[in-house]
LOKEKE-349559 format. One record per residue: residue in three letters; x, y, z of N, C-alpha, C in turn. Coordinates in pm, whole numbers, plus 50000, padded with zeros to 5 digits. Example, Ala and Ser with C-alpha at 12.3 -4.5 7.8 and 13.67 -1.06 7.14 Angstrom:
<recs>
    r    nc1    nc2    nc3   cac1   cac2   cac3    cc1    cc2    cc3
  ALA  51319  49431  50780  51230  49550  50780  51320  49670  50780
  SER  51285  49775  50708  51367  49894  50714  51290  50003  50787
</recs>
This chain:
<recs>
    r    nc1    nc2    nc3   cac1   cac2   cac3    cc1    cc2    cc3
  UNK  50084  49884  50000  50000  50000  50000  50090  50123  50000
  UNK  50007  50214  49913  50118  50343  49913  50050  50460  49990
  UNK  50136  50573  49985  50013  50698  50058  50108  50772  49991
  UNK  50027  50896  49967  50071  51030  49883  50014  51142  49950
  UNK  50030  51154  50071  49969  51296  50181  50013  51432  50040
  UNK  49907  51514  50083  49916  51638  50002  49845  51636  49892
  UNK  49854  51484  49822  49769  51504  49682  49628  51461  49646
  UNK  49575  51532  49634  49415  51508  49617  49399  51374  49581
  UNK  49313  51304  49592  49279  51181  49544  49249  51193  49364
  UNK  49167  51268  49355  49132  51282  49240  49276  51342  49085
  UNK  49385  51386  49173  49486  51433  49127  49521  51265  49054
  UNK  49547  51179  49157  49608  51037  49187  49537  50988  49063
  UNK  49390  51003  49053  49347  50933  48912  49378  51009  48787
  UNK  49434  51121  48812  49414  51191  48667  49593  51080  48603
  UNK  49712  51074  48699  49793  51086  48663  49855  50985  48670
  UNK  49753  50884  48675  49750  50710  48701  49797  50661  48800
  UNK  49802  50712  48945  49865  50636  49036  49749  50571  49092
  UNK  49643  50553  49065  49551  50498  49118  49402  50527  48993
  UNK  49328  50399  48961  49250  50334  48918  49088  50474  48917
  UNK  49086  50477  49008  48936  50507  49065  48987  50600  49203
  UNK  48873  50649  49311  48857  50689  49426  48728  50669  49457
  UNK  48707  50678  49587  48588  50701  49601  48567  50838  49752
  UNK  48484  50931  49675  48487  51046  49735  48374  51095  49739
  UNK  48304  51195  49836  48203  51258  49795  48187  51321  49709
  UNK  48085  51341  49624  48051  51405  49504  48102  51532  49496
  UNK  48022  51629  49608  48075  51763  49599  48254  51789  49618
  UNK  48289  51726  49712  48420  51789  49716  48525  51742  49593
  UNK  48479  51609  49532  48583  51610  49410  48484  51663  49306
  UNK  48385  51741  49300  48397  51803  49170  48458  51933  49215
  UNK  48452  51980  49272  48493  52123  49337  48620  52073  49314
  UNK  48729  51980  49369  48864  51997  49326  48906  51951  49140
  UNK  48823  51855  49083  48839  51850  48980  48782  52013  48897
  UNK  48721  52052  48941  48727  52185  48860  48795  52294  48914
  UNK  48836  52327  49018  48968  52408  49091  49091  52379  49023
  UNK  49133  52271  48987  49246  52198  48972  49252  52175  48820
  UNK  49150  52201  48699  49113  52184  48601  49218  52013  48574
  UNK  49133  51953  48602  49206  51816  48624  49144  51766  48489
  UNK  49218  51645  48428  49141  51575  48333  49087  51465  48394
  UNK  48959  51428  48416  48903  51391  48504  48744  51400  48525
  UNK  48666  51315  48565  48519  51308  48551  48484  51225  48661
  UNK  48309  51266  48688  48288  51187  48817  48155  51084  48752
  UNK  48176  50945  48749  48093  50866  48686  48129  50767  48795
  UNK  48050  50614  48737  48000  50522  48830  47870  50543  48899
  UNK  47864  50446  48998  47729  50398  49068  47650  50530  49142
  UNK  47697  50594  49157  47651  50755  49221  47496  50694  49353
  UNK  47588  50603  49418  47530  50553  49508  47531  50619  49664
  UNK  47397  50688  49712  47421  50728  49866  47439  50614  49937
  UNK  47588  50610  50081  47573  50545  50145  47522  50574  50279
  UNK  47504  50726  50273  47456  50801  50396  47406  50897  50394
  UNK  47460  50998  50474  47454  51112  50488  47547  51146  50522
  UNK  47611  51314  50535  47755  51311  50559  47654  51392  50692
  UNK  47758  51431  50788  47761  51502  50889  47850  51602  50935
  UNK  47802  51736  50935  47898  51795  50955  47907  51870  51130
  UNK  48062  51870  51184  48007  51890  51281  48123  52031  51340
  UNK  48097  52142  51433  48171  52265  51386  48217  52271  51537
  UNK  48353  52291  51594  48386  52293  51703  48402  52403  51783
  UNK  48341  52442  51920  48362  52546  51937  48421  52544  52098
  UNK  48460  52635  52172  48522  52589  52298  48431  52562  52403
  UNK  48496  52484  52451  48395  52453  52610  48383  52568  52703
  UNK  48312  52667  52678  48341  52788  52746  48164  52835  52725
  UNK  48172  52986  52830  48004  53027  52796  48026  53095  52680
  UNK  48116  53137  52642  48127  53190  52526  48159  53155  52363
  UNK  48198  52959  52404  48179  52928  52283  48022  52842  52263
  UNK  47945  52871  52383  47819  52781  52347  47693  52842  52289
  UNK  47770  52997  52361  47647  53133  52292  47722  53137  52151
  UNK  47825  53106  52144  47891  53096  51939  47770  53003  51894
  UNK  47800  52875  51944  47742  52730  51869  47630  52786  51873
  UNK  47491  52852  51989  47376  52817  51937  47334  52907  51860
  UNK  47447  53050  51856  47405  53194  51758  47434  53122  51595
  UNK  47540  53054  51598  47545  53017  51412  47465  52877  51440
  UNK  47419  52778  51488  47322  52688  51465  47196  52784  51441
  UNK  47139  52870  51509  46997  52982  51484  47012  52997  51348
  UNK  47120  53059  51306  47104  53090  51150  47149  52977  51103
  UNK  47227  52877  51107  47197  52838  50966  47068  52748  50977
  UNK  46993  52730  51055  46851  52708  51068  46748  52764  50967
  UNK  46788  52957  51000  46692  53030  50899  46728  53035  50819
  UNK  46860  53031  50751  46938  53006  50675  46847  52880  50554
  UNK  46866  52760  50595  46796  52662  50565  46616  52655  50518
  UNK  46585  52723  50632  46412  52754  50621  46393  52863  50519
  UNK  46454  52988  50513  46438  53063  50396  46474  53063  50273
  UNK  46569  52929  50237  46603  52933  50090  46764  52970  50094
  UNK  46794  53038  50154  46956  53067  50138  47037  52982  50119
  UNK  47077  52882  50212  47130  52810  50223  47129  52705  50004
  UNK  46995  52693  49989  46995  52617  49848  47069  52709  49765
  UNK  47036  52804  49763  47082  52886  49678  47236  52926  49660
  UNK  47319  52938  49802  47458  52923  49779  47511  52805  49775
  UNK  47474  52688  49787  47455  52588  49717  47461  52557  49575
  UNK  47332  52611  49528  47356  52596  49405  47479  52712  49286
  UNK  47481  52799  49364  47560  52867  49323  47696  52847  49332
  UNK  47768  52762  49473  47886  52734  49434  47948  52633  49417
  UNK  47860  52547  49432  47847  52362  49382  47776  52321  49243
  UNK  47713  52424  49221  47590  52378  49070  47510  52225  49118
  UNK  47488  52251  49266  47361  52139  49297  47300  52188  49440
  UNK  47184  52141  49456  47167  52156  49609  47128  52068  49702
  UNK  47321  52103  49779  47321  51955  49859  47264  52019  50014
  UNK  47186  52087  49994  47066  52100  50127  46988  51992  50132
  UNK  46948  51958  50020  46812  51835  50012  46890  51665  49995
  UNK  46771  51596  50048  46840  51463  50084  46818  51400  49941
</recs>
């Protein structure tokens, strides 16, 4: 087994050190088009989940009034449409919806 820290996975397929990857959708198209890679995202385009994202803030009163002030918005964020919309605007999909 080899490892190549630093280089995108998707780099690894353009330049044959590796076959395939398997990655989430959004973040290797975002690096295949950052990176103008020769390169495409095909296959089974199978969900195995959901991803989860989770945002760290300090164990303090002041990082819990952080966590629940940006959980509030991106709540309304979510409920008013925003959230799809920069979405679709800087992914060209909207990965708000399941």
């Amino acid at each position: 087994m080899s490892f190549y820290d630093g280089t995108p996975l998707e780099k690894e397929v353009e330049i044959g050190r590796l076959d395939a990857c398997w990655q989430g959708a959004i973040k290797s198209q975002t690096v295949i088009k950052q990176g103008n890679l020769d390169a495409k995202l095909m296959g089974a385009n199978t969900e195995i989940g959901s991803e989860i994202n989770a945002y760290p803030f300090s164990k303090s009163e002041e990082g819990k009034e952080m966590s629940d002030n940006v959980s509030k918005v991106i709540k309304e964020m979510h409920e008013d449409g925003t959230l799809s919309e920069l979405s679709k605007k800087w992914f060209d999909l909207d990965t708000t919806k399941k």
